[in-house]
N, C-alpha and C positions, 0 to 999 in steps of 0.2 A: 643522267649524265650522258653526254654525247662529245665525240671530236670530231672537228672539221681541221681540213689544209685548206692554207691558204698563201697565195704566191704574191707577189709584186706582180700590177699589172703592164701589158705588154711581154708577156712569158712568150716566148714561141711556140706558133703552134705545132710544130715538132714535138716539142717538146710537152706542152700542156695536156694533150689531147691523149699520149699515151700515162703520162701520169694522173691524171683526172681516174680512165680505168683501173690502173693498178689501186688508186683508193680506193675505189668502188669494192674491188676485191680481198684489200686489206678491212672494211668493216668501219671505215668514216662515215659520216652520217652526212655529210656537207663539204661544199667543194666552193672556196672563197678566194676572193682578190681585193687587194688595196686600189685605190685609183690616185692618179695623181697628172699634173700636168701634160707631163709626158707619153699617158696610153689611162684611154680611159677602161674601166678596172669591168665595165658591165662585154664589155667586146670580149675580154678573156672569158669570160663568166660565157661567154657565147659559143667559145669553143671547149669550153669544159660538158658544156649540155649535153651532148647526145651521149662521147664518148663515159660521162659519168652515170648513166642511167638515170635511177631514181632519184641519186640525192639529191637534196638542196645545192639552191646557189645563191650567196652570198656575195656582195662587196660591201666593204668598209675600209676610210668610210669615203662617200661621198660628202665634197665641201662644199656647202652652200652659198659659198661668196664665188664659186664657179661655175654650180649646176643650178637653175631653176627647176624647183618642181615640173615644171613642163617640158622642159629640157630632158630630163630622165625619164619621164612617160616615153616622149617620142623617140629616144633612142632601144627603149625596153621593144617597142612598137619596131624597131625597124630594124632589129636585131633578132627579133622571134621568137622571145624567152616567156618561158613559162609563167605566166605570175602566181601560178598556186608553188611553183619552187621556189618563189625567190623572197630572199630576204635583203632588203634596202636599207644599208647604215649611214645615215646624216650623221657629219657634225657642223657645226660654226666658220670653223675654218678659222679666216684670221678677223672676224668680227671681233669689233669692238666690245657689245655686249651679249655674247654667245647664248644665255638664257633668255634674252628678249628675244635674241635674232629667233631661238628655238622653236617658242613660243607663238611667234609670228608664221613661223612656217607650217609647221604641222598640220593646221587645219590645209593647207594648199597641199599637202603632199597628199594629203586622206582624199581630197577630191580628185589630185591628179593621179593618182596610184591606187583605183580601187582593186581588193584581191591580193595587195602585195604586203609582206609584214614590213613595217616602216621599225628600225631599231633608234634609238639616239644615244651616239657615242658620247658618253658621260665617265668623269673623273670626279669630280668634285661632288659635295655634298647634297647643295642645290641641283644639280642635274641630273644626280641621281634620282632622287624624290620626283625630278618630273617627268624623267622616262617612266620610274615605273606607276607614276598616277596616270600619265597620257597617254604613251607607248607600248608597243606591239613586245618591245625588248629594252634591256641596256647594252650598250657593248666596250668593253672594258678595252684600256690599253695601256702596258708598261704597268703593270702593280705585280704585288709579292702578294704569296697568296693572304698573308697577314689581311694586305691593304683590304686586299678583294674583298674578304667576308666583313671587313668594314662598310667597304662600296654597297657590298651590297642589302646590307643593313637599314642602307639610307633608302635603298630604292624598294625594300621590302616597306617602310616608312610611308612613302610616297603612297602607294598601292592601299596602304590600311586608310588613310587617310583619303583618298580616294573611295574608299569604299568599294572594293574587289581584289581578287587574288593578284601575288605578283605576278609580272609578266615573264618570262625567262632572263637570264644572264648570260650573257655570250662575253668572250675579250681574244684577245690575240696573246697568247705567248708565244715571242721568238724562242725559235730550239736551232738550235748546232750542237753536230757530233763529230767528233772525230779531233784527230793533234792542232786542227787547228780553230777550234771553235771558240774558245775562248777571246779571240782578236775579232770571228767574224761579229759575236756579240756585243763584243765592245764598241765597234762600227758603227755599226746599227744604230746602237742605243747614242752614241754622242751627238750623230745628226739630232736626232729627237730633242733632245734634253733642252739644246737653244733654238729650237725651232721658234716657237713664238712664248708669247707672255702666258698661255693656260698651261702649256707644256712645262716651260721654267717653272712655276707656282707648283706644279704634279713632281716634278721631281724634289722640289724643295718640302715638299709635303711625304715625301716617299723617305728622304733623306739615308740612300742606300749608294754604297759606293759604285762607281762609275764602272757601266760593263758587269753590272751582278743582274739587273735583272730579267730575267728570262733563263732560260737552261741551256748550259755551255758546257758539256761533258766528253767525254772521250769511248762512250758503249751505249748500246740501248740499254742495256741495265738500269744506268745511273740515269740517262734520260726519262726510262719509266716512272722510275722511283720519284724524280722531281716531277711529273708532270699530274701523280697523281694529289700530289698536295694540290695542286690546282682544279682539277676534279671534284675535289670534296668543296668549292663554293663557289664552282662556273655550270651552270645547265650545260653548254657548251664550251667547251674549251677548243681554241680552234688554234692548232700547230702552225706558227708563222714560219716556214720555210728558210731560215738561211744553209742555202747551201750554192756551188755552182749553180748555174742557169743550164743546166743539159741534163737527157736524162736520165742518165744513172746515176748521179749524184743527187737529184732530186728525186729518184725512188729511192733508192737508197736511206734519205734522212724520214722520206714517209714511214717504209720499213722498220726504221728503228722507234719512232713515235704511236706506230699505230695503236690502235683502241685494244 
C-alpha cells in the first residue's frame, strides 16, 4: 500500500512546488494531477518534479479524444520529465465506444511512450479485465471501498486470464477536512455524476447518495480512519485534494491525510 496527492491541473506554481516538497517530507510515495481542458495536468506534474524528489509522477487521467499518443510523448519530451517516474493515466473521454477506443490505442501509446507505466482509467467490469490483462495499472475513480474490491476483482480476473500477475490498482479519493467539507464534496462529486453517459451508468451502478463519496470529515482522525478502508484494496490510493488552491490550506489537507 502506498499514497499519492493529487491536485487539479493548473495549481500554481507557488503553490505546487512548495507542496509537492512538504509530501516528499510527510512519506507520499507519488505526486499526481488530473488534466483537463483548461491546463494540461503533465505541465504541473513538471513543476512538481524536482521540488518532489524521488517520487513518482502521475496524471490522470489523460483523455484520448484530446490527447494523441504522440501528443503526450512530445510534451513529456519537451517538458523534461522523467519517464522511469512517471505514470501515464488514459481514459476514453467522451468516446463512443471507450473499450474499442481503449483497445485501439494502447498498442500506440506502448510505441509512443517507451519506459513510461501506461495505467487505464477503468470503472466498469469490462475495463477492468482489460487494464489488468493489457496494462501497466487500473486506476479507479469515485467508488466506495465496497465497489473497489469489486473493481478489482474484475481486474485481478483480467490478469489470471491473461496469464500473469495483476498489475497494481491505483484510484483517486476526493478528501476534505474541516466545517466545511462536506459542501466542498458534494461539489465535486455533482460535476461528475452527469458528466457524461460512463459516469452517469458509474454512479447508477454505485447507487450511493449524492456527496457521500469520498471522505468529508471535520479531523485528520476521522479522515485516517476513512481513508484506510481504502487502503485495504488500492496498491495506491492517491488523496484527491479538495481544499483552497494556496498553500496552507493545501498542506494543511496533505498533513491531515498523510501515509
Amino acid at each position: 500500500m502506498s499514497r499519492g496527492f493529487g491536485v487539479a491541473a493548473g495549481l500554481d506554481h507557488e503553490v505546487a512546488a512548495p507542496l509537492a516538497s512538504r509530501c516528499a517530507e510527510l512519506g507520499y510515495q507519488s505526486m499526481w494531477s488530473n488534466d483537463h481542458p483548461g491546463a494540461l495536468g503533465l505541465e504541473t506534474l513538471a513543476v512538481f518534479a524536482e521540488p518532489a524528489g524521488e517520487l513518482d509522477l502521475g496524471v490522470a487521467v489523460m483523455a484520448l479524444d484530446r490527447h494523441s499518443p504522440a501528443e503526450i510523448a512530445a510534451h513529456i519530451d519537451r517538458l523534461g520529465l522523467d519517464r522511469e517516474r512517471l505514470l501515464i493515466g488514459v481514459g476514453a473521454g467522451f468516446s463512443k465506444r471507450p473499450l474499442t477506443r481503449m483497445r485501439e490505442a494502447l498498442p500506440q501509446l506502448r510505441e509512443a511512450l517507451p519506459g513510461v507505466r501506461v495505467v487505464l482509467a477503468a470503472m466498469g467490469p469490462k475495463m477492468c479485465a482489460f487494464a489488468g490483462a493489457e496494462a501497466d495499472g487500473a486506476f479507479f475513480n469515485w467508488m466506495t471501498p465496497r465497489f473497489a474490491a469489486d473493481a478489482r476483482a474484475h481486474v485481478e480476473e483480467g490478469a489470471r486470464e491473461a496469464g500473469h500477475d495483476a498489475p497494481p490498482v491505483l484510484g483517486y479519493i476526493r478528501v476534505a477536512v474541516g466545517d466545511d467539507a462536506p459542501g466542498r464534496l458534494a461539489k465535486e462529486e455533482a460535476f461528475y455524476r452527469d458528466l457524461h453517459d460512463g459516469y452517469r451508468n458509474h454512479f447508477d451502478r454505485l447507487s450511493e447518495p449524492a456527496g457521500t463519496v469520498g471522505v468529508a470529515v471535520g479531523d485528520r482522525t476521522e479522515a485516517q480512519r476513512q481513508l484506510a478502508a481504502y487502503d485495504d484494496v488500492l496498491d495506491v490510493t492517491v488523496v484527491r485534494g479538495l481544499a483552497s488552491a494556496n498553500v496552507e490550506a493545501m498542506t494543511a489537507l496533505a498533513e491531515a491525510a498523510a501515509p
